[in-house]
Wavefront OBJ file of the C-alpha trace (Angstrom):
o trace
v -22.603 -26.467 -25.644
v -19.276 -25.216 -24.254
v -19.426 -23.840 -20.554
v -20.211 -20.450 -20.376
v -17.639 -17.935 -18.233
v -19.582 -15.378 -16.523
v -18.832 -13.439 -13.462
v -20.961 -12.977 -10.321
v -23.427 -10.494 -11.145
v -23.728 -9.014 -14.748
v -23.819 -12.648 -16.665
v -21.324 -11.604 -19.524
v -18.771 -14.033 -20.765
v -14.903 -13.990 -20.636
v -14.262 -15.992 -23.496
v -11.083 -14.439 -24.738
v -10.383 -13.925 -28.471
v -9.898 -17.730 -30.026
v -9.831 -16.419 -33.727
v -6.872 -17.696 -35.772
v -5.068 -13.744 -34.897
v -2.213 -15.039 -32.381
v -1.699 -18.037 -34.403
v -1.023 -16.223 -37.848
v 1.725 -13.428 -35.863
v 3.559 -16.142 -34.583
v 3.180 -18.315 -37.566
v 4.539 -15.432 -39.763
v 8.578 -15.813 -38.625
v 7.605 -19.545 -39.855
v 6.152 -18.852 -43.143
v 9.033 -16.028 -43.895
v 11.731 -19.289 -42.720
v 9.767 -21.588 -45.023
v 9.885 -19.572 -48.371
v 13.283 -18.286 -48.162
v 15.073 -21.140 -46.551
v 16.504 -24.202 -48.845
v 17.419 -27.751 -48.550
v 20.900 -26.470 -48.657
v 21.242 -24.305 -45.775
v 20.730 -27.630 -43.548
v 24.287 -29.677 -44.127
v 22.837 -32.715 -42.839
v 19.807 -33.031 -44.510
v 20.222 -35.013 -47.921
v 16.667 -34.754 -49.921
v 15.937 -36.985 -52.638
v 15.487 -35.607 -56.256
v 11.735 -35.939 -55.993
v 11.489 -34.792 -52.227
v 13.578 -31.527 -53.185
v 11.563 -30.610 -56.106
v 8.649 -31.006 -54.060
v 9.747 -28.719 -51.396
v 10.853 -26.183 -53.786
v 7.389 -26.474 -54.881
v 5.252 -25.549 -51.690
v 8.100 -22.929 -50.855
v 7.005 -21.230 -54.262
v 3.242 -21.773 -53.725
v 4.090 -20.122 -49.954
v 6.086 -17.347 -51.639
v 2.703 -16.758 -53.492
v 0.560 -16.989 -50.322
v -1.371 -19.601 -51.751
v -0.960 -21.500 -48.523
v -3.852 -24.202 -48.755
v -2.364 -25.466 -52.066
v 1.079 -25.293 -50.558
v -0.335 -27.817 -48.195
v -2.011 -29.770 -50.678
v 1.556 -29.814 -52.148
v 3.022 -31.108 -49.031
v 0.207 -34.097 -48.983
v 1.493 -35.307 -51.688
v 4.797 -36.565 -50.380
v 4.586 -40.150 -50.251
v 5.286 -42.202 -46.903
v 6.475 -39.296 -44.457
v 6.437 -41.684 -41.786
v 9.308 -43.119 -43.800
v 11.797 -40.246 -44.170
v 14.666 -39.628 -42.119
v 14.435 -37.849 -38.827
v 15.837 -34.252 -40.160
v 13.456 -34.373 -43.231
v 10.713 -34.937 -41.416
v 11.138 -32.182 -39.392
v 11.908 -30.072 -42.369
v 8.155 -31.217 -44.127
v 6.302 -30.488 -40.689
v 8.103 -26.768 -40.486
v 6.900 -26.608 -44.060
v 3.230 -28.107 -42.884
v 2.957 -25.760 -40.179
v 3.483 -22.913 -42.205
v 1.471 -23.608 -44.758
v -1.465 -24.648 -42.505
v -1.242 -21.349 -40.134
v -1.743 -19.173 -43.687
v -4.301 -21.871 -44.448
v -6.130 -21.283 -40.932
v -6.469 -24.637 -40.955
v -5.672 -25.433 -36.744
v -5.889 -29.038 -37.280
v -2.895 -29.212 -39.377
v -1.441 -27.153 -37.491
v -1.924 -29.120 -34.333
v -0.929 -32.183 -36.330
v 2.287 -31.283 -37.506
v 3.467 -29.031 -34.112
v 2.630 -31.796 -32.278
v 5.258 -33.965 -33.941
v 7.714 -31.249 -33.790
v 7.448 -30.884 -30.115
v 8.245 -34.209 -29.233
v 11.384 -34.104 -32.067
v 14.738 -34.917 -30.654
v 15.600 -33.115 -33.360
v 15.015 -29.371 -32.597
v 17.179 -27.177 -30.219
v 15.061 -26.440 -27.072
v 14.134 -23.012 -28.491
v 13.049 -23.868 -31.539
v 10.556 -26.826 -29.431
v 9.140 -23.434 -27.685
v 8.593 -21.485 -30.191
v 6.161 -24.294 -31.821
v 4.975 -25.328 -28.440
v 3.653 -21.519 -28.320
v 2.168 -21.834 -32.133
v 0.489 -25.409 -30.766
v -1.140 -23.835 -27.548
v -2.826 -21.406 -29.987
v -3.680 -23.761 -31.886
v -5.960 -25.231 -28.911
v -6.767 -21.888 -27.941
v -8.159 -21.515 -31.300
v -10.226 -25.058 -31.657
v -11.044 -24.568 -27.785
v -9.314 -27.586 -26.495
v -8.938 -26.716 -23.203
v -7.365 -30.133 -21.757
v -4.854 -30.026 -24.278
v -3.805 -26.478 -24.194
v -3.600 -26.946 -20.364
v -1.186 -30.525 -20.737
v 0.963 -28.278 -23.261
v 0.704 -24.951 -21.561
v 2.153 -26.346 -18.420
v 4.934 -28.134 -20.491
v 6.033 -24.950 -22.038
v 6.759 -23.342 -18.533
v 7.930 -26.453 -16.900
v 10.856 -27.021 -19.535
v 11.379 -23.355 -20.200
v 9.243 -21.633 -21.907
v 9.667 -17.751 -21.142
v 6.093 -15.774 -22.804
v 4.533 -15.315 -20.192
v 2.091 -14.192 -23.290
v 0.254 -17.891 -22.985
v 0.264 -17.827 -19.224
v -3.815 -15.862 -19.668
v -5.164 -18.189 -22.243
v -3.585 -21.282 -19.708
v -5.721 -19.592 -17.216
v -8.344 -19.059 -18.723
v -8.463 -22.881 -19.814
v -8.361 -23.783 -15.884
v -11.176 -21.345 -15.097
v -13.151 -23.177 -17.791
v -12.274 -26.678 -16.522
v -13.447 -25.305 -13.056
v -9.861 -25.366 -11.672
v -10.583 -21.359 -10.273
v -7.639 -21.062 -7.803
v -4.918 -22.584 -10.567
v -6.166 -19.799 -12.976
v -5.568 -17.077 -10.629
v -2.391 -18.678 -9.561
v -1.183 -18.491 -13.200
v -2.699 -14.902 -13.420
v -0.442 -13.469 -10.313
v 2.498 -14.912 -12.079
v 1.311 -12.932 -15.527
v 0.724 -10.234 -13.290
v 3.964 -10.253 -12.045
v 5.268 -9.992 -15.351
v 3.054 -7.091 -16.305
v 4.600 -4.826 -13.520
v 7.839 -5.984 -14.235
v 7.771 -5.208 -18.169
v 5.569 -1.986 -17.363
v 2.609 -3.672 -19.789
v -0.972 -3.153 -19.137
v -3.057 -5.986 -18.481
v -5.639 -6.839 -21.376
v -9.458 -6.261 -20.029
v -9.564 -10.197 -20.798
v -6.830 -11.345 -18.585
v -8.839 -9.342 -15.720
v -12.071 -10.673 -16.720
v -10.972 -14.490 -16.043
v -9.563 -13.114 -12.217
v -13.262 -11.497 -11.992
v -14.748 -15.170 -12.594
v -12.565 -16.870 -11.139
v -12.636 -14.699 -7.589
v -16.265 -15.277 -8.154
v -16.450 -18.803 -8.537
v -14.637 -19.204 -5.372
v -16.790 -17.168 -3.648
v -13.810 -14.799 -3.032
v -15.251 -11.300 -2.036
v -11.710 -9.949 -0.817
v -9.972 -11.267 -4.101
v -13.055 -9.966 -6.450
v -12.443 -6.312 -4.956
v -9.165 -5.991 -5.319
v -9.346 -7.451 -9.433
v -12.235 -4.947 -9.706
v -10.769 -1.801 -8.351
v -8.070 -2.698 -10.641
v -10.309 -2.774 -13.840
v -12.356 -0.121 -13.202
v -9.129 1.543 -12.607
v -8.417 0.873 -16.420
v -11.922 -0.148 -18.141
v -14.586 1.457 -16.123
v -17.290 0.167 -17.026
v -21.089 -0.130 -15.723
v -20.764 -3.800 -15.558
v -17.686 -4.136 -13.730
v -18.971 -1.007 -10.950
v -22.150 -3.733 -11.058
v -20.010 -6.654 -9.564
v -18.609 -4.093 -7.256
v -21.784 -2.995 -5.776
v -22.710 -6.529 -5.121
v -19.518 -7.452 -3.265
v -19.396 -4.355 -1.348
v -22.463 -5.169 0.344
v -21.641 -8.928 1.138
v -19.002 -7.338 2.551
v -19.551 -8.926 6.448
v -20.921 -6.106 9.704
v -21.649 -3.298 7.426
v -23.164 -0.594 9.602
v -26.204 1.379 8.292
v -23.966 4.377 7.505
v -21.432 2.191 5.866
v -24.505 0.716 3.554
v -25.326 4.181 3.039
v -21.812 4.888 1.479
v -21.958 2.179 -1.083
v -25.816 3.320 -1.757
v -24.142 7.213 -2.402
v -21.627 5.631 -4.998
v -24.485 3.339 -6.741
v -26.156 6.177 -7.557
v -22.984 8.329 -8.689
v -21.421 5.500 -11.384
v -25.059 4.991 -12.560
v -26.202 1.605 -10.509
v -29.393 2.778 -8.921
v -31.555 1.699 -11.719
v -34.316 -0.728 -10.360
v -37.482 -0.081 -7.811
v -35.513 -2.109 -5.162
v -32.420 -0.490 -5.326
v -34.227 3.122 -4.897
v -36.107 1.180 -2.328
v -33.612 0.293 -0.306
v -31.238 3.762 -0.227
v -34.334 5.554 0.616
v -34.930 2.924 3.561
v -31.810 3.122 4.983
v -31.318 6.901 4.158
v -34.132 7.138 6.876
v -32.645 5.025 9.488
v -29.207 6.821 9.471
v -31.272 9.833 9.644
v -31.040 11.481 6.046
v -34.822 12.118 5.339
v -33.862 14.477 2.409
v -31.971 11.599 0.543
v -35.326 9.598 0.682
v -37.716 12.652 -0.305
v -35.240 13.550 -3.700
v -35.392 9.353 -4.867
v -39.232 9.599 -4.367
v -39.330 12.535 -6.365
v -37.397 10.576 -8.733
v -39.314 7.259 -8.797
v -42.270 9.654 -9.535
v -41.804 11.058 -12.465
v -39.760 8.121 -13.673
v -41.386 5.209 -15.664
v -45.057 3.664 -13.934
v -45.050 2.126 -10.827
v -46.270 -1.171 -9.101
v -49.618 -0.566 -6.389
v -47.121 -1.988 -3.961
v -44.648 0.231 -4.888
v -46.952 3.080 -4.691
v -48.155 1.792 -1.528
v -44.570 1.878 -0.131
v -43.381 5.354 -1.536
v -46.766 6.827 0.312
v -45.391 5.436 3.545
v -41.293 6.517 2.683
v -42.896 9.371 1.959
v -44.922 9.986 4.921
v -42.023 8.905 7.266
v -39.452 11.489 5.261
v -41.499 14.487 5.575
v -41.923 13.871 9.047
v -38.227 13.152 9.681
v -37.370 16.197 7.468
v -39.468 18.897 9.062
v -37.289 17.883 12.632
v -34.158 18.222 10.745
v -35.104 21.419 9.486
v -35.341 22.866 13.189
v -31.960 21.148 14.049
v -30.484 23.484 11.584
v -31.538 26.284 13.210
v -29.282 25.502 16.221
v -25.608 26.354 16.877
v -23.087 22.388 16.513
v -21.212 22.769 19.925
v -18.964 19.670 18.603
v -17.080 18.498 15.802
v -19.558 15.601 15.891
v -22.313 17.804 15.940
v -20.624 19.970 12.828
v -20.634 16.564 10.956
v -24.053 16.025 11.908
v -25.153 19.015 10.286
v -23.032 18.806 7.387
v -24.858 15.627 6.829
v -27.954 17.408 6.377
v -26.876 20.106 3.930
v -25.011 17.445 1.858
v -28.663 15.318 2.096
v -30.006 18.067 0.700
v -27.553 18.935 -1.898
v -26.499 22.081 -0.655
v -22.675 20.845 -0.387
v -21.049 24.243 -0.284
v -22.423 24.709 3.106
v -21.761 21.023 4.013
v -17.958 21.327 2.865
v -17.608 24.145 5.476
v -19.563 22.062 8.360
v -17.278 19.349 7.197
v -14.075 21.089 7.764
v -15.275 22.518 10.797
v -15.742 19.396 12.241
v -12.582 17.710 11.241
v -10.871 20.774 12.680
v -12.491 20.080 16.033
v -11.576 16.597 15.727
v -13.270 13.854 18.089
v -14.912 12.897 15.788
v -17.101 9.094 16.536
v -16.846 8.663 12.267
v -13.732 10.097 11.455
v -13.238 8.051 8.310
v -16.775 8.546 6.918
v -16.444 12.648 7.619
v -13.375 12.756 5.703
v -15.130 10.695 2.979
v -18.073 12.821 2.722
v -16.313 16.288 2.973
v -14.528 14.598 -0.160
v -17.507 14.247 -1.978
v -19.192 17.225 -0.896
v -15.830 18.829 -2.579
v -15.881 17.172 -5.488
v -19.651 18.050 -6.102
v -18.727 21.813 -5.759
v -16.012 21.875 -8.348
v -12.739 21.081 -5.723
v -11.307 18.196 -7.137
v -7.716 18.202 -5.842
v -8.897 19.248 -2.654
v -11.402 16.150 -2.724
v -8.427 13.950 -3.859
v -6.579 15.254 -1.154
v -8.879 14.423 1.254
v -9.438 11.237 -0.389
v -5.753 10.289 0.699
v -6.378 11.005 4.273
v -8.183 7.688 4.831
v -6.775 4.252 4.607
v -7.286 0.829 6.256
v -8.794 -2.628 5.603
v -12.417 -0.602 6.394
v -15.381 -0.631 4.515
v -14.762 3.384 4.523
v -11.689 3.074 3.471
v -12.479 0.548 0.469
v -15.346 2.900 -0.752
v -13.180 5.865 -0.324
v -10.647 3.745 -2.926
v -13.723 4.047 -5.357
v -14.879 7.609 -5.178
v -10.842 7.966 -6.188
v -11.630 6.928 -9.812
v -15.087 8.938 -10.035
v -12.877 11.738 -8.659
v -9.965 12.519 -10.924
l 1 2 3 4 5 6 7 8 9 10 11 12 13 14 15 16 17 18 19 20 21 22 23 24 25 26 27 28 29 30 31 32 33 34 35 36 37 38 39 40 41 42 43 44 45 46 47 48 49 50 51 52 53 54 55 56 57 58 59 60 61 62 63 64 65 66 67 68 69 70 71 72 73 74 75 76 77 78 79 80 81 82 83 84 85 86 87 88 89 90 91 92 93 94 95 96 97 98 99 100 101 102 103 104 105 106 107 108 109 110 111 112 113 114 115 116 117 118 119 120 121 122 123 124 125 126 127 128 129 130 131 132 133 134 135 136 137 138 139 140 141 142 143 144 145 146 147 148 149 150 151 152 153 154 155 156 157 158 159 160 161 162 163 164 165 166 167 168 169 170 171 172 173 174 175 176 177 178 179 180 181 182 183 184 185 186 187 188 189 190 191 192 193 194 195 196 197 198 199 200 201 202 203 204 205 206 207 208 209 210 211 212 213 214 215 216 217 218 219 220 221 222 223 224 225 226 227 228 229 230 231 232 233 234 235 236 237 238 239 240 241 242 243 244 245 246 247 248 249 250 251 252 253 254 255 256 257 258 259 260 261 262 263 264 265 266 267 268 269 270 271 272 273 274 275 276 277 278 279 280 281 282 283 284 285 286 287 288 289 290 291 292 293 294 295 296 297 298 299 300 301 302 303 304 305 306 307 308 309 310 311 312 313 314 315 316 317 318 319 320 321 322 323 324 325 326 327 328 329 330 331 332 333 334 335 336 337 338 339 340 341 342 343 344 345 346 347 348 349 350 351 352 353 354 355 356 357 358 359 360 361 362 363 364 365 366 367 368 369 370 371 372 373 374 375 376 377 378 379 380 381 382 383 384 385 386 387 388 389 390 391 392 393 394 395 396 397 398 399 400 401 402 403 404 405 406 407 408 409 410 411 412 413 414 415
């Protein structure tokens, strides 16, 4: 069984497209040479009666599209091994043509591979079938050998950066992670330079590969760049998880990524609910824990010993809840105070009144958690209708902080 791809949390595979479709576009400037081309536009080639006729055959039979008996045609040429250097080359173009409309790969491979190593082709022309040759391996899966010819391509010349994703995607395969996302900057590169967008598949192989190398930093950055562009559940999955390895995370900061779990749709099992409304309570957001228990109850059956735990959350919440309720009922007499109560309106989804506490205390400044005020007066924006205002706000914060990376992500719920 061929080694599966998959990235670090959501088990899909990143197998890119190996169906016969990038070998039959660039085989069709070949088949279009092959049927209206002659014998006589090449001076130096001198065919034999027999050889011509038979050439003038497949060309017909290609003219036709009947490309497998074209090929059949071809086979019939006796001793090719035999024929001069120039009409050899001439019978493999014709091979190669007739074998892409064929879909048959390993004709193709066969007769590309002899034209590569031909002393008789101008460097371009060696590219262009060293391009139709790597998808031919691409096609049959042979990684080694679409790696070997890959790196040839590039090393004498070879300008697509087209085949530099299925070259990495090879080397992720073969377990060589970091060469794959070294060829991926370099199709990167070329991406920004050209103005093209990346392919979800060329992404996919830098989400595996980060992955594979246990490269949290490097996974982040790949993901906030696909969900940028394909956001989808799985991909805000793998983001979740790498958030939270994400080293010192405070309580408030786990919070945060807890918030955004729940926005893009990621709060789905008992242990997820579990754990926001557990560490809702120790950042002191007993309203948070009260509306998920609410939740979990009239959601699908629960576990005794998840029953058993929501009577204690429960227990804990109210308690917590009914002290937050008199803290309300004083007057802030700091911005960190302000945010403080903000807190607890947003908690209890009455984010009007938390935007204004919010602006309040950013106005007063001081603040102990600047970044996470601004973050949460963004969101309590957004949830009242203000988008630019949120995105505004949203701009405010920057920096290699957990914050600030989270902040980065409420940016593509909020737009």
């Amino acid at each position: 069984m061929e080694r599966e791809l998959a990235p670090s949390v959501t088990g899909r595979g990143f197998f890119l497209n190996t169906t016969m479709n990038t070998l039959n576009s660039i085989g069709t400037a070949l088949v279009v040479w092959a049927v209206f081309s002659t014998p006589l536009a090449y001076a130096d080639i001198t065919l034999s009666a027999d050889l011509a006729k038979q050439v003038a055959a497949a060309q017909g039979l290609l003219t036709d599209g009947k490309n497998a008996e074209a090929l059949t045609k071809l086979d019939e040429i006796q001793n090719p091994d035999a024929l001069a250097a120039p009409e050899r080359v001439l019978i493999e173009k014709l091979m190669t043509a007739a074998a892409i409309g064929a879909k048959r790969s390993d004709r193709v491979i066969q007769s590309t591979r002899y034209l590569t190593q031909s002393s008789n082709l101008s460097a371009e022309e060696k590219w262009k079938f060293m391009e139709v040759l790597i998808s031919a391996y691409q096609s049959t899966k042979n990684n080694q050998e679409l790696i070997s010819t890959a790196k040839a391509y590039y090393n004498s010349g070879g300008k697509n950066p087209t085949f530099r994703l299925p070259l990495a995607q090879a080397l992720a395969i073969e377990g060589q992670y970091q060469s794959a996302l070294d060829e991926l900057a370099i199709k990167k590169k070329s991406d920004l330079e050209t103005g093209t967008t990346p392919p979800e598949a060329q992404m996919r192989v830098a989400i595996y590969a980060n992955s594979k190398l246990k490269n949290d930093a490097g996974l982040i950055v790949t993901l906030k760049e696909v969900l940028a562009l394909y956001p989808k559940p799985d991909y805000w999955s793998d983001m979740v998880g790498a958030l939270f390895r994400t080293r010192n995370l405070t309580k408030r900061q786990e919070m945060d990524i807890y918030r955004l779990m729940e926005q893009v749709g990621q709060l789905a099992d008992d242990e997820d609910f579990l754990g926001m409304m557990d560490t809702a309570l120790k950042v002191g957001l007993p309203k948070d824990a009260l509306r998920l228990i609410t939740q979990m109850e009239k959601g699908k059956s629960l576990s005794a010993d998840v029953k058993a735990k929501l009577t204690i959350l429960k227990q804990r919440s109210q308690s917590a809840a009914a002290d937050d309720e008199k803290f309300k009922h004083t007057q802030p007499r700091s911005g960190n105070e302000l945010a403080q109560m903000a807190d607890l309106y947003a908690s209890d989804a009455g984010f009007a009144e938390a935007a204004n506490f919010y602006e309040n205390a950013l106005n007063a400044g001081d603040l102990k958690y600047d970044q996470e005020t601004r973050l949460h007066y963004a969101i309590a924006l957004f949830k009242t209708g203000r988008v630019p205002q949120a995105k505004q706000i949203l701009s405010t914060i920057a920096g290699p902080t957990p914050t600030a990376q989270v902040s980065e992500l409420w940016g593509l719920v909020i737009r």
